[in-house]
C-alpha positions in Angstrom: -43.0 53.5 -40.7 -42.1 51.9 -37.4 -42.6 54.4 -34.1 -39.6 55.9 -32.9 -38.1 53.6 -30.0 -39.7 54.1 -26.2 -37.5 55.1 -23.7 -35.2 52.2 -22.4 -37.0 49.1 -20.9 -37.4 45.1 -20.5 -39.8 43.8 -23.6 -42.0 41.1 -22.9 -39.8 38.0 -22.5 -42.5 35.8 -24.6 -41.9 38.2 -27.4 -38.5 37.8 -27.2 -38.7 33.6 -27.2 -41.0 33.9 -29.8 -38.3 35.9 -32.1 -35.7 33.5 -30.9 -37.5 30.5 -32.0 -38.2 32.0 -35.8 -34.7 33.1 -35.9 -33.9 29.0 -35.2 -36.8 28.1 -37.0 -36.7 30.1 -40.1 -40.8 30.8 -40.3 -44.0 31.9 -38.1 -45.1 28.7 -38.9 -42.3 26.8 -37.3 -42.1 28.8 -34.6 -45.6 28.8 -34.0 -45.4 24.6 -34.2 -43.0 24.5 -31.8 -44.4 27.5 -29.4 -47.7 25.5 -29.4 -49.5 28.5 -30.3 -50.7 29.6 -33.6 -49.1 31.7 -36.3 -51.3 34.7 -35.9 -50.0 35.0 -32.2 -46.6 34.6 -33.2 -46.6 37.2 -35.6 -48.5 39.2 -33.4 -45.8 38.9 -30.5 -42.9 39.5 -33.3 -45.0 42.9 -34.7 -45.2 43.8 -30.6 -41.1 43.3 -30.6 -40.6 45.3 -33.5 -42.3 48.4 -31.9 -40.8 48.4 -28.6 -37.6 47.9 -30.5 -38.5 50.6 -32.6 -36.7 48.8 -35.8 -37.5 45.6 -38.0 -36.1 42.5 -36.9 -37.8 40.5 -39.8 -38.5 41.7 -43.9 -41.7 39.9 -44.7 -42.0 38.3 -48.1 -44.5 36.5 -50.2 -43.3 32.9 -49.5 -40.6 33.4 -47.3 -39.2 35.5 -44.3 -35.9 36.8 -43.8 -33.7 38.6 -40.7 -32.8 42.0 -41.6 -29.7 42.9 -40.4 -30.7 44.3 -37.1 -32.3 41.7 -36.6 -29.8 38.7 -37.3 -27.2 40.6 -34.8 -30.3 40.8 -32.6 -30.8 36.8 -32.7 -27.1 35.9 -32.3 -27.1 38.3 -28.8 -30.3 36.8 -27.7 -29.1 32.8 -28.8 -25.8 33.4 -26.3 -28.6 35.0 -23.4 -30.7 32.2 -23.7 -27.7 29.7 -23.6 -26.7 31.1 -20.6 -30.1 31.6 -18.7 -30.3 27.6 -19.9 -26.7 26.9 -18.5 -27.9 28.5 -14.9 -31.2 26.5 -15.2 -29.1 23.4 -15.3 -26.5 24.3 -13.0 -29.4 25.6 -10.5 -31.0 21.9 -10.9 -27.6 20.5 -10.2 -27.7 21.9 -6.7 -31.4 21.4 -5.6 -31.6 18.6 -3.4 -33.5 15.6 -3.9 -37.1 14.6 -3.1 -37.2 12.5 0.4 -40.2 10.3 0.2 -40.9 7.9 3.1 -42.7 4.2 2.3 -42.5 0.8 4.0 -39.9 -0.9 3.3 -41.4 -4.1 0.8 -43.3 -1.3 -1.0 -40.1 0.5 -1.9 -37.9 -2.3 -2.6 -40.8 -4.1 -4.7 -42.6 -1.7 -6.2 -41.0 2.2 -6.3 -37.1 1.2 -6.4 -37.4 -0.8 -9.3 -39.7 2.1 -11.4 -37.1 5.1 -10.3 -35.2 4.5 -13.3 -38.1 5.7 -15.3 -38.8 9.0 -13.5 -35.3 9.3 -13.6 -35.3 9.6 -17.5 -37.8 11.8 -17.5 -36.6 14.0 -15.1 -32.9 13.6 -15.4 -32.0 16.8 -12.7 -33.8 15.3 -10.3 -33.0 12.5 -7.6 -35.4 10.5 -5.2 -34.1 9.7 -1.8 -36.1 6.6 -0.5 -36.2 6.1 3.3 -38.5 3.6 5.0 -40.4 2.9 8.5 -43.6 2.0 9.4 -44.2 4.6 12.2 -46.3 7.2 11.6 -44.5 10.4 9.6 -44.6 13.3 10.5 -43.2 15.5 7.3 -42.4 18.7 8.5 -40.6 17.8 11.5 -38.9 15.0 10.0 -37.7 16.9 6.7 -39.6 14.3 4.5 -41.1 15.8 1.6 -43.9 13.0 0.5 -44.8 9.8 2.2 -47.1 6.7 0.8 -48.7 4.8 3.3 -51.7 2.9 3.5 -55.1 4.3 4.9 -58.8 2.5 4.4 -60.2 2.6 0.8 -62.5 5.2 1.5 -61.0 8.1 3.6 -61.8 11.0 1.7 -59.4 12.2 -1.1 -57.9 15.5 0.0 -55.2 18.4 -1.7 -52.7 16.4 0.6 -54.3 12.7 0.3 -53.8 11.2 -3.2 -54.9 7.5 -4.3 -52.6 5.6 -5.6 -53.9 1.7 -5.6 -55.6 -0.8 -3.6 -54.2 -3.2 -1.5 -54.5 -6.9 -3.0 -53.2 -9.9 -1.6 -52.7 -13.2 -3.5 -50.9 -16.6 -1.9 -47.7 -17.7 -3.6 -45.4 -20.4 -3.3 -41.7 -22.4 -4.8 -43.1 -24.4 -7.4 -42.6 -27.8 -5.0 -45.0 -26.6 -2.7 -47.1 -25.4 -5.2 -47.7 -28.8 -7.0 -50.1 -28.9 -4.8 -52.6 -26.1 -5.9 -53.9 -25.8 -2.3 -53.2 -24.2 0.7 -54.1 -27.6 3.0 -51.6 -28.7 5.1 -49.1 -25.8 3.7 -47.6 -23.6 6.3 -48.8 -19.9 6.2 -46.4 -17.5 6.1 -46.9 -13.3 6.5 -46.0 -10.1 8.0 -46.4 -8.7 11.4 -47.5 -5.6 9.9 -49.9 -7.3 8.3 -51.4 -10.2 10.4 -54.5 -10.0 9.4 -54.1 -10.6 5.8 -54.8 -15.1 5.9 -57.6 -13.9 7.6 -58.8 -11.7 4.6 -57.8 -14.4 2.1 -59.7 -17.2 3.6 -62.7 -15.4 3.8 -62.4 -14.5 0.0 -62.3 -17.8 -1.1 -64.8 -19.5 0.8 -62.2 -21.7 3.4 -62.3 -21.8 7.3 -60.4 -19.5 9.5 -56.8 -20.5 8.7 -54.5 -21.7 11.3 -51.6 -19.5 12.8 -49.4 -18.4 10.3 -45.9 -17.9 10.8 -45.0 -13.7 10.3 -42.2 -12.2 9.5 -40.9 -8.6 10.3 -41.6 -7.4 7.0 -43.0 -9.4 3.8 -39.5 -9.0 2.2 -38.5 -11.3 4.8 -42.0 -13.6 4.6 -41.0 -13.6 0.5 -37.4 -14.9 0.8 -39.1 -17.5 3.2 -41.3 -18.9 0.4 -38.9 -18.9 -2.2 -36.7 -21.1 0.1 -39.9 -23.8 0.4 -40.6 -22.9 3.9 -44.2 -22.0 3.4 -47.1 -20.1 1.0 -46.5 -16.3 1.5 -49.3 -14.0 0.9 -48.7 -10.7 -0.6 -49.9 -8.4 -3.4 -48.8 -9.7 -6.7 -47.2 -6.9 -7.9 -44.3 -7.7 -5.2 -43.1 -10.7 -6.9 -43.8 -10.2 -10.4 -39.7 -10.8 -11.1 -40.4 -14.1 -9.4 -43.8 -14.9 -11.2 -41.7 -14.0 -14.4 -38.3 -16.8 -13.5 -40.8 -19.0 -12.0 -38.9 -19.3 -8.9 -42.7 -18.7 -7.6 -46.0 -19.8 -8.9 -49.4 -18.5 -8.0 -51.8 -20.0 -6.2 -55.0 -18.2 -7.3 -56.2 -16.9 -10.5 -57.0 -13.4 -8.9 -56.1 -11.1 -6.1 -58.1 -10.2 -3.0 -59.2 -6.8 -1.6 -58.0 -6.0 1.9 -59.9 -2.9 2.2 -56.8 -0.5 2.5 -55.5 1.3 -0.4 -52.2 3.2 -1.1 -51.9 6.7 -0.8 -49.3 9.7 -1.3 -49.6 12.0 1.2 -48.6 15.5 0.6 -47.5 18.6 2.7 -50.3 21.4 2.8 -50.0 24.2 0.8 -48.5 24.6 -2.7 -45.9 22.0 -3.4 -43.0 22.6 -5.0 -42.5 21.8 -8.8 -40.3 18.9 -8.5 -42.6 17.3 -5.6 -45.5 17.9 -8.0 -43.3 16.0 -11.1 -42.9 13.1 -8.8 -46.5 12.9 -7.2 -47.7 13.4 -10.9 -45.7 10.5 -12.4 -46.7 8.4 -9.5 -50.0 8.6 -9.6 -49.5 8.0 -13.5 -47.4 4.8 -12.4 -49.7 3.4 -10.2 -53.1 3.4 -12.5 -50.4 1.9 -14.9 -50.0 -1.0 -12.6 -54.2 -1.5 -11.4 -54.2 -4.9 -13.1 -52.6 -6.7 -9.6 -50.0 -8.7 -12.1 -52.9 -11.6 -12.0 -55.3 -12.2 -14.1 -58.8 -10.4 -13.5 -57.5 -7.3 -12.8 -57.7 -4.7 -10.1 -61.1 -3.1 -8.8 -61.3 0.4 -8.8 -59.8 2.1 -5.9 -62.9 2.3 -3.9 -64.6 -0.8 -1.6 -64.7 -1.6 2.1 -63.0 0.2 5.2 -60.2 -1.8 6.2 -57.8 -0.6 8.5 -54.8 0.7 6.6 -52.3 -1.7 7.8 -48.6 -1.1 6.4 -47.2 -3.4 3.8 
């Protein structure tokens, strides 16, 4: 005989999802499936219901389980509470306002723009509002939630540093210029922000210092100026891979180079909110997806050199 019912009070909302989901369910065992827990525990949460309810909400049979009476009106009142605490949820989401993450402006057009479609479909409450520069961010003051930017390979992983990828740089050129498989003669072209990058390449594959190269504001701009034959823009692979794909650019390398900078999320201190910790989750998840550099060989590890985090 079940203990006469306790004065008025809040059960355990677990118990109560758990007697919601074997009402839907129809069994422990289904219940217990979808609860990722195991049947003992539902049961166990059903017989704690029961008592603070001070009735049976369930008659327990051999093979099967069936709602008493009590406990089918029960179900029905908790199914509409659950709609609506699921309707507020959604209209809640609705209203929060989306993630502002700051990145350089090629990264964001190449890489992140192009992949928001996926984090959209797994998150489908949740908007990303992308804003670039190359200046330094400050997040509080300037309201930005997250930022990616580039720092050497080995500053020290923190709560509010995050890896992402290393920095690899590969030349590329319109397939008339790239006939030639070689860089003699070709006119260099680059980013301010990242002068130093011919330098890098050179030195990886064994050539002389190379001669000026002509730079661009941003490597978008340095990109557009290779794919109208003005010159061989280097840039990471991953950047072009639409272009690799038409062949409206060809590689002129096998493999990518390390720069010695990496990419990195950086993070406000302190907890984080749940949405900012969805996005930083999936892109970390996105980036080791990417490691292979979109050239044969594949991507190092993201460790090496110090280079001097240069924005891309």
């Amino acid at each position: 005989m079940l203990p006469r019912a306790r004065p008025l009070q809040s059960p355990p909302l677990q118990s109560l999802w758990a007697f919601h989901v074997i009402a839907e369910s129809g069994s422990v065992a289904a219940a217990a499936a979808a609860l990722r827990v195991t049947p003992p525990a539902v049961s166990r949460r059903l017989r704690e219901l029961e008592e603070e309810l001070g009735c049976p909400l369930v008659r327990r049979g051999p093979n099967a389980l069936r709602l008493t009476e009590q406990g089918q009106r029960f179900a029905e009142a908790l199914r509409g509470g659950f709609a609506q605490i699921n309707a507020a949820m959604r209209e809640l989401q609705a209203q929060t306002p989306p993630l502002r993450i700051r990145a350089y402006t090629t990264w964001a057009l190449r890489w992140l723009i192009p992949r928001l479609a996926d984090f959209k479909r797994r998150h489908p409450s949740m908007d990303v509002e992308v804003n670039t520069s190359t200046a330094p961010v400050d997040l509080a003051r300037e309201g930005v939630d997250a930022a990616v930017r580039t720092a050497p390979l080995d500053a020290p992983a923190s709560p509010t540093l995050l890896p992402l990828q290393p920095v690899m740089i590969a030349p590329f050129a319109a397939p008339g210029l790239a006939a030639a498989g070689h860089l003699q003669g070709a006119r260099l072209l680059g980013s301010k922000v990242r002068a130093r990058d011919w330098a890098i390449w050179h030195r990886h594959a064994g050539l002389p210092d190379p001669p000026v190269p002509l730079l661009f504001e941003s490597t978008t701009l340095a990109i557009q100026a290779a794919l109208e034959g003005l010159g061989v823009v280097i840039c990471p692979p991953g950047f072009v891979q639409d272009e690799l794909r038409s062949g409206r650019l060809q590689a002129l390398s096998e493999a990518p180079a390390m720069t010695g900078d990496g990419y990195w999320l950086v993070l406000p201190p302190g907890r984080i909110s749940p949405s900012l910790q969805l996005f930083a989750d999936w892109l970390v998840e996105e980036a080791a997806s990417d490691a292979g550099g979109g050239l044969a060989g594949g991507a190092p590890a993201l460790a090496g050199g110090r280079g001097r985090g240069e924005p891309i």
